[in-house]
C-alpha positions as CSV (number, residue, x, y, z in Angstrom):
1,X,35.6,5.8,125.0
2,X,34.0,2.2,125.3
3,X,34.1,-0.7,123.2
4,X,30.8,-2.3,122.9
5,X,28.5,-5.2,121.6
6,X,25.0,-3.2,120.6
7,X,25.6,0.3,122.2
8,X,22.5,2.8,121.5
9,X,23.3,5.4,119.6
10,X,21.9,8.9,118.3
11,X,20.7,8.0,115.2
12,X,19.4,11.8,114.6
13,X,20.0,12.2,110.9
14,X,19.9,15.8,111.0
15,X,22.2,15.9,114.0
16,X,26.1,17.1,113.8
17,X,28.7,17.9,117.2
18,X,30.1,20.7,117.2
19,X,33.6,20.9,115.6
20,X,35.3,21.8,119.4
21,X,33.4,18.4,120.3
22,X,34.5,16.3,117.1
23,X,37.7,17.0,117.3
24,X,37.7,16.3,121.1
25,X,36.3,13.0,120.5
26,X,38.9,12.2,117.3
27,X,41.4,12.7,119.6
28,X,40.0,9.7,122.2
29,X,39.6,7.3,119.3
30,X,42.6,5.2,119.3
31,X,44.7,5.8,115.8
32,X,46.0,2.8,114.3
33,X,47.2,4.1,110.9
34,X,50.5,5.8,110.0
35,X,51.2,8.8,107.6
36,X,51.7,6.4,104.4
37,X,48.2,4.5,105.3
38,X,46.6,7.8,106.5
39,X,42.4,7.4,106.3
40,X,41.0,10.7,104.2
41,X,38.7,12.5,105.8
42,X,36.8,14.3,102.9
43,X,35.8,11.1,101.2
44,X,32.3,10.7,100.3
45,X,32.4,7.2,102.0
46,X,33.7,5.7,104.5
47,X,36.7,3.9,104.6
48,X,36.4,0.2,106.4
49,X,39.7,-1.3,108.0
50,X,38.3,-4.2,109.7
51,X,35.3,-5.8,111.3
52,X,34.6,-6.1,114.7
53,X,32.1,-7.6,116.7
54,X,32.1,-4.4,119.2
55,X,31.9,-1.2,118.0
56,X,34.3,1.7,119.3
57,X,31.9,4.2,121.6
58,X,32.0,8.1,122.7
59,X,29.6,8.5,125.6
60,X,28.8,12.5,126.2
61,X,27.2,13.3,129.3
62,X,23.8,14.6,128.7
63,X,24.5,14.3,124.7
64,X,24.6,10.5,123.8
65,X,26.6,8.0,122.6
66,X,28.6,7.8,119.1
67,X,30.3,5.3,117.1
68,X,33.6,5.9,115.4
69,X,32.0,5.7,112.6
70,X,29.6,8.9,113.1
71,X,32.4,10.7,114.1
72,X,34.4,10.5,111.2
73,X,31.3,11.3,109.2
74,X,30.9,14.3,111.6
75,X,34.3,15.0,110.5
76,X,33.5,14.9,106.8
77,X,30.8,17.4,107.2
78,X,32.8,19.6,108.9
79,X,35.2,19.7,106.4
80,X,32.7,19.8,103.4
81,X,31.1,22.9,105.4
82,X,34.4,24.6,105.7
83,X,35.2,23.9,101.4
84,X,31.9,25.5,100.4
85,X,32.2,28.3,102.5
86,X,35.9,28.7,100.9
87,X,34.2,28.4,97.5
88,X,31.6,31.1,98.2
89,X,34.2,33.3,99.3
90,X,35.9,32.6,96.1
91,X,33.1,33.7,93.9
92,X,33.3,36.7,96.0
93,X,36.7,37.8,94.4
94,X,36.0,38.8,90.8
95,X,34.0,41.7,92.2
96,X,36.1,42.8,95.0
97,X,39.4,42.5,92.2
98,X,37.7,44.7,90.1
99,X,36.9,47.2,92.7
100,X,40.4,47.3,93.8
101,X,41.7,47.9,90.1
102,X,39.3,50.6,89.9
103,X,40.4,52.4,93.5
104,X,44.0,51.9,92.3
105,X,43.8,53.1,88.7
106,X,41.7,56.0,89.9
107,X,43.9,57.2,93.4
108,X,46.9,59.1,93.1
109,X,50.2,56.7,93.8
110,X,51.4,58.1,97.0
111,X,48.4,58.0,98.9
112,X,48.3,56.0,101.8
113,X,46.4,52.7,102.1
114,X,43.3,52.7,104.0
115,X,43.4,50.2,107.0
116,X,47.1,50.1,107.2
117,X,50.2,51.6,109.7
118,X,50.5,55.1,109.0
119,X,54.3,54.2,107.6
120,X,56.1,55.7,104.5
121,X,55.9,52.5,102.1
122,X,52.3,51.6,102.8
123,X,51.1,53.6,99.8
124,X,49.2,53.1,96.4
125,X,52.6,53.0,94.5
126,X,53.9,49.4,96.5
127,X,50.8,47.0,94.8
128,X,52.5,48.6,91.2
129,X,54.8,46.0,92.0
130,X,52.6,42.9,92.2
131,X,52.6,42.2,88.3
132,X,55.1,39.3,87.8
133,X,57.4,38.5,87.2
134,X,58.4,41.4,89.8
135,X,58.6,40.1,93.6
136,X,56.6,42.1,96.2
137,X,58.6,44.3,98.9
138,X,58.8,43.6,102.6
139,X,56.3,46.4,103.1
140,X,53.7,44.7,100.3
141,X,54.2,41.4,102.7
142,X,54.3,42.9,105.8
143,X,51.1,44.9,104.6
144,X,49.0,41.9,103.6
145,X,50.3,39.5,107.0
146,X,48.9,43.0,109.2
147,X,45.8,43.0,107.1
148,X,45.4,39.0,107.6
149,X,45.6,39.2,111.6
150,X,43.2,42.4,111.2
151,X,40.6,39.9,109.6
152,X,41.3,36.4,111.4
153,X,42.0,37.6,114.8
154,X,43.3,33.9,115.5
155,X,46.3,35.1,113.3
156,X,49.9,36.6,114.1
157,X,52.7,38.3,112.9
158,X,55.8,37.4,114.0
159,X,57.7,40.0,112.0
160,X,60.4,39.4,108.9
161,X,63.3,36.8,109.7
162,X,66.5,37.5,107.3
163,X,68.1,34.0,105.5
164,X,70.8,33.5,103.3
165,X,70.8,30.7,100.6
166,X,72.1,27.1,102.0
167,X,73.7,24.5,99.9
168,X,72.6,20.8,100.6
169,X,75.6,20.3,102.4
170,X,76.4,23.5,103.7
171,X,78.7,23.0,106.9
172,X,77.7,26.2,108.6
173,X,74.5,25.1,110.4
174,X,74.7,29.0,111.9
175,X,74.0,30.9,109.0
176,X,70.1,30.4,109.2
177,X,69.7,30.0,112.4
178,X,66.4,31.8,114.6
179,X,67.8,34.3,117.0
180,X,66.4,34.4,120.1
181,X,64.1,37.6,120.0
182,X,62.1,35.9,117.3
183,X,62.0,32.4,118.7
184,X,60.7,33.2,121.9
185,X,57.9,35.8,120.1
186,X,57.1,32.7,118.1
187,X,57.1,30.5,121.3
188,X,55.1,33.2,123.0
189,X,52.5,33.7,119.9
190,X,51.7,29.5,119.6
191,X,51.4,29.3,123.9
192,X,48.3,32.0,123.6
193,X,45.1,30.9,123.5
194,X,43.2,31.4,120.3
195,X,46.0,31.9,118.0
196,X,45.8,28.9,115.3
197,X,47.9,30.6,112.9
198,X,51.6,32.0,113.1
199,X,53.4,34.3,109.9
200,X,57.1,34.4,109.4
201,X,58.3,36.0,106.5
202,X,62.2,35.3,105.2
203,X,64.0,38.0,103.4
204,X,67.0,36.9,101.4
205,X,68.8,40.3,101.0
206,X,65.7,42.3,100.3
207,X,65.7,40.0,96.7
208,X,63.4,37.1,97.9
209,X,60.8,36.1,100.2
210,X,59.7,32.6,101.3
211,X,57.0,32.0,103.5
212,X,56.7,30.3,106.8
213,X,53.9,29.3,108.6
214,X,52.6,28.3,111.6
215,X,49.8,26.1,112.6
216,X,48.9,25.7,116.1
217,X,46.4,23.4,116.1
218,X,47.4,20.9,113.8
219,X,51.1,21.2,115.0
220,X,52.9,21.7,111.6
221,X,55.3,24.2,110.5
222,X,55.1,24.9,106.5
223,X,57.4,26.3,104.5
224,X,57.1,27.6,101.2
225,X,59.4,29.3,97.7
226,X,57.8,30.7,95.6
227,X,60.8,30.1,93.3
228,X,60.8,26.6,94.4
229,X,64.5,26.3,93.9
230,X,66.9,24.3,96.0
231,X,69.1,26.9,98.2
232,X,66.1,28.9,99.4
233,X,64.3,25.6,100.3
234,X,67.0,24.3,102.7
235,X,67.5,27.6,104.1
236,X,63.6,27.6,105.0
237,X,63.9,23.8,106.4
238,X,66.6,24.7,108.2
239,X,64.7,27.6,109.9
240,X,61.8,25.6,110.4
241,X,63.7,22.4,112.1
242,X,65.9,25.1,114.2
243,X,62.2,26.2,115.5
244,X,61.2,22.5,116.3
245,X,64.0,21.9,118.4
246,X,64.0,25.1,119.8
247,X,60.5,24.6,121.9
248,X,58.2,22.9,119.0
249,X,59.1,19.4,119.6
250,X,55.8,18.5,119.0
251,X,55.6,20.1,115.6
252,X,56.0,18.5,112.0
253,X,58.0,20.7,109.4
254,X,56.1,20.0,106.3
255,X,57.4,22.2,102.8
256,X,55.0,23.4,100.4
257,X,56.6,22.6,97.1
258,X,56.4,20.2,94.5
259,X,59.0,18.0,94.9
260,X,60.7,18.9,91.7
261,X,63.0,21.5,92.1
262,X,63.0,23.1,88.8
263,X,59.3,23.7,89.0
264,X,58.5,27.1,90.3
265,X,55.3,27.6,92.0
266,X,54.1,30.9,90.8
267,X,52.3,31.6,93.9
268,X,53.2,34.8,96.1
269,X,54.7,34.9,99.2
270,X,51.8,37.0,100.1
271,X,49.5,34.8,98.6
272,X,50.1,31.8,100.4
273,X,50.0,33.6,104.2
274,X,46.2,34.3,102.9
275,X,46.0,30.8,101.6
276,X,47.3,29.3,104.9
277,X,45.5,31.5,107.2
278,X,41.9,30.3,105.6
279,X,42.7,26.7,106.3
280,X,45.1,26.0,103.9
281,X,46.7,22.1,103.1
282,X,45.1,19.1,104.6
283,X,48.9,16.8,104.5
């Protein structure tokens, strides 16, 4: 990166890096702005902080050079590219809902579901369930997690984690703690190459579910109730921090809730693996 007066730049307007190659050159462009001032980077314009007589340069060998400024358009594109794509997909569902309904209403309730282990509860009967206000079973989560990694191969399981509801001020800072089997799988599953995306189911008693997830690439660790009520929360956060300073240092632990905790979210646990796994929050 170079900081010049008049550099020459590609001025293609039909030309856009590759994401690998954007994000490469985001991360050589000096950051000046905190969380609270964060710049947005799916803005239809850019957003000016200053003038300055030289302009901020990414020379690449055999490519060109770029300003800052094309990058973060680059950036924008990207991102735009990736939302449509999310909203064809979307338009997608109504179809594929109603074949489902129809496979379901029509196939008798202890058949086995196509595509899944060959285990007991994997059957027609466990998506009976999924009407609320009824929660899914582990085997309804633990179906749809195996069924996410089988169509985002950048994704992993990391199996269920058991929790027990934690008062603010809960002493015991052992009670949801991550044993060692499944923090070093986790640890493990985030050092391979190509996985972006890390599942971790909690089971409160076999009564609730709360979601935690892992993205790789953008270091964060989400967590997420459906219930959105207080003890399940701090038991996720405490999960999630235990997992920080257990070998993801680098991580932020980021929850998923509104920040009002009588509001319930009304979103699966299920529902938000699939919801992460395709990209899921921007903050």
């Amino acid at each position: 990166m170079k900081r010049q007066k008049k550099p020459v730049l590609v001025m293609d307007p039909f030309f856009v890096l590759p994401e690998k190659l954007v994000d490469a050159c985001l991360k050589l462009l000096p950051v000046s702005n905190t969380v609270e001032s964060a710049l947005s980077v799916d803005d239809e314009s850019s957003q000016t902080t200053r003038v300055d007589a030289l302009t901020e340069t990414i020379q690449i060998k055999d490519v060109g050079n770029f300003s800052r400024r094309q990058i973060e358009i680059f950036k924008r594109v990207i991102n735009l590219k990736a939302t449509v794509q999310q909203g064809i997909d979307m338009h997608k569902i109504p179809d594929l809902a109603n074949d489902v309904a129809k496979e379901v209403l029509e196939t008798y309730p202890y058949k086995r579901i196509a595509g899944l282990p060959d285990l007991h509860d994997f059957n027609f009967s466990m998506l009976y369930r999924a009407t609320p206000p009824t929660w899914l079973s582990d085997a309804a989560i633990r179906a749809c997690c195996l069924r996410l990694v089988s169509d985002y191969p950048s994704c992993r399981f990391a199996g269920f984690l058991s929790a027990t509801p934690r008062k603010q001020r809960a002493r015991n800072n052992e009670e949801n703690t991550v044993n060692a089997d499944t923090r070093d799988r986790i640890l493990d599953l985030v050092g391979q190459g190509g996985v972006t995306t890390v599942f971790l189911p909690l089971n409160f008693s076999n009564a609730h579910w709360c979601c935690v997830v892992v993205k790789v690439d953008s270091k964060r660790i989400f967590y997420y109730d459906p219930l959105n009520q207080g003890p399940y929360m701090n038991a996720a956060n405490a999960i999630c921090t235990h997992l920080k300073i257990s070998g993801l240092q680098d991580f932020d632990v980021i929850p998923q809730n509104s920040s009002t905790p009588t509001v319930a979210g009304y979103t699966s646990v299920g529902c938000s693996f699939g919801r992460l796994s395709l990209g899921g929050p921007s903050t």
